[in-house]
Steps between C-alpha positions, in 0.01 A plus 500: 500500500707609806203522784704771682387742207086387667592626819364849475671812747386477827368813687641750736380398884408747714680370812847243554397154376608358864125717553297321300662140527436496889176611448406249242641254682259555850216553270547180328538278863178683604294398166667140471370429836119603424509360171634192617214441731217616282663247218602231741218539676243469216691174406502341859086624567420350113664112569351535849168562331536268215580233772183623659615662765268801449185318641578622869462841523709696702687262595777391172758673288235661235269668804804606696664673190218574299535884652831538489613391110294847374725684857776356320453508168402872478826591756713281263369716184568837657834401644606378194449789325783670666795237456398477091547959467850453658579200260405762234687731603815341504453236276222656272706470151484106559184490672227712241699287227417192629130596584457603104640122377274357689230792528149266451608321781626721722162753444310196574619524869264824573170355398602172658619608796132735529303150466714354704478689796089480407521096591602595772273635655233309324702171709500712838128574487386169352747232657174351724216626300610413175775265529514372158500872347764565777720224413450597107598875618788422678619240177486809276676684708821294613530444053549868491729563744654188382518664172557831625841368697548354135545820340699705708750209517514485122526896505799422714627262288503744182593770716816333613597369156530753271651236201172357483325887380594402140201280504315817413606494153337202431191526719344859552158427637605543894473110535932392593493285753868320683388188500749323428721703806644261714505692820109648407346167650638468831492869551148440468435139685729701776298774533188320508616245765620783701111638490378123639784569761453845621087450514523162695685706718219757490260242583684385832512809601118595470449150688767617780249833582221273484700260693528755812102570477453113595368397187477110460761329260677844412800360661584163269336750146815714677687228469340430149606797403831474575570172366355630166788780484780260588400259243500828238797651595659106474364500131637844482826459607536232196389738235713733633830291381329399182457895447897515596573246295329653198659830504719595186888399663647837518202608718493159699858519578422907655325282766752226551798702617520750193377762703545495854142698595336285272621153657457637866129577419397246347638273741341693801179476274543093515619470861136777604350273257600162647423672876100557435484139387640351873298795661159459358554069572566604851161685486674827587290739343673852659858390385384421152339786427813676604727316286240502197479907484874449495524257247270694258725821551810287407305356191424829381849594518590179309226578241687875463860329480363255209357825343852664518682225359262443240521815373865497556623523105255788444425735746699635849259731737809671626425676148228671514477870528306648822333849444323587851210562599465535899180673486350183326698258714370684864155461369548118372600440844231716698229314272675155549498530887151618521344211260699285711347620800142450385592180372641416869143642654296290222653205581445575855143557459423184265671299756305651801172315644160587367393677810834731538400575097102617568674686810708710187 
């Protein structure tokens, strides 16, 4: 069967497409960077424990994140709700297709993602208490968001590959997997990599505040830190040409001087890459975290090229028809900027001390 007769009509958008790409795409840097550290973070806090680093309170990886993975975890959740609407709504037709092949999995991502979150907290209240429960906790929860990250890059997968929707016929229980897709496994190694990175990061940075209040040691567990995000983004940088590498050709060759945007970004994505790795060995924690946020922004524009080209032989978003709706799209935006703002103050307020927070 010809798979362009799957691809059902996609909807009329209420605003230009440019609209809703931007916005997906600053949604999405803002949710991979929480995500990343509540994953990332629950990896790095579970070898440090199972290494027994968790028998000094206060004073290792699992006490000095152990409040921030739920922060992190519950901002990651809500941010990331945003970026996945605007993928529906341009890309819906491919998208809600790919979620029914594989619908047992992908529903399995609400009720996991509930319990998830549960651990925890269970880890953040019982890391010196009950360090054993704690350790169990926080086990449970890095296999779900290990399994979560799972799904949506297997949703991607079936998403982007329209051929493969003929499985249906043979399997109609919600249970199509890709894989055997080349490019699904480094997509997902990447990603999770990138998590280790980005929280390492994290952690040098909560050591840098603690740091400046004269805390003993927080300058080498800075350093720590550091060293833990060059070493991921090294390991990263690796899978990142193995993901090249196992692109189909004529969407390989977009990136190798096929198309000129394409090439220039990925490129400046290596070269922003290759620049946090000699920063964070230098110990420069400032200029790093510069040149991460602008590395992530250039690897979500990468991850919306491969999209494009992907999708290349099927579907062209220049097509689809716009029916406006300003009234909507002034009170998206009010809403938007006044979540945002309490988000902005709740941050504030978590991050304030304890007696500036009694004073509220």
């Amino acid at each position: 069967m010809d798979p362009v007769k799957l691809i059902p009509t996609p909807e009329v958008i209420p605003a230009p497409w440019q609209v809703f790409e931007f916005l997906g795409i600053l949604t999405l840097i803002v949710h991979f960077l929480f995500i990343n550290v509540a994953l990332g973070g629950s990896l790095i806090a579970l070898f440090s424990r199972l290494k027994g680093a968790g028998r000094q309170p206060g004073e290792n990886v699992p006490g000095l994140l152990a409040g921030k993975i739920p922060t992190t975890f519950a901002l990651g959740i809500n941010f990331g709700v945003a970026p996945l609407l605007f993928v529906q709504v341009l890309y819906g037709h491919f998208f809600y297709t790919s979620s029914v092949l594989m619908a047992v999995f992908w529903i399995m991502v609400i009720p996991l993602l509930i319990i998830g979150y549960y651990g925890t907290y269970i880890h953040a209240r019982q890391h010196d208490t009950a360090p054993a429960l704690a350790t169990a906790a926080l086990a449970f929860t890095s296999v779900i968001l290990l399994y979560i990250v799972f799904a949506f890059q297997n949703n991607i997968s079936l998403m982007l590959s329209p051929g493969a929707w003929t499985a249906y016929f043979a399997n109609r229980s919600g249970t199509i997997l890709r894989l055997g897709d080349p490019v699904l496994w480094p997509r997902y190694f990447h990603f999770v990599t990138a998590s280790i990175a980005v929280a390492g990061l994290f952690i040098a940075v909560l050591w840098a505040f603690r740091q400046k209040k004269g805390a003993a040691g927080a300058g080498e567990k800075k350093r720590d830190g550091l060293r833990i995000f060059a070493i991921a983004t090294m390991i990263q940088v690796v899978i990142g040409f193995w993901l090249l590498l196992a692109l189909p050709k004529e969407v390989m060759l977009k990136f190798m001087g096929g198309n000129m945007l394409y090439t220039v970004t990925l490129f400046a994505g290596i070269v922003l890459a290759l620049a946090t790795i000699m920063t964070s060995l230098l110990g420069r924690l400032g200029s790093t975290v510069a040149v991460l946020l602008a590395t992530v922004a250039v690897m979500v524009l990468l991850r919306t090229f491969l999209r494009t080209a992907f999708l290349a032989p099927y579907f062209n978003i220049e097509i689809l028809s716009v029916h406006p709706q300003v009234s909507a799209g002034v009170l998206f935006l009010v809403i938007l900027v006044i979540g945002l703002v309490l988000v902005g103050y709740m941050i504030k307020w978590a991050a304030a001390p304890e007696s500036r927070k009694e004073a509220v």
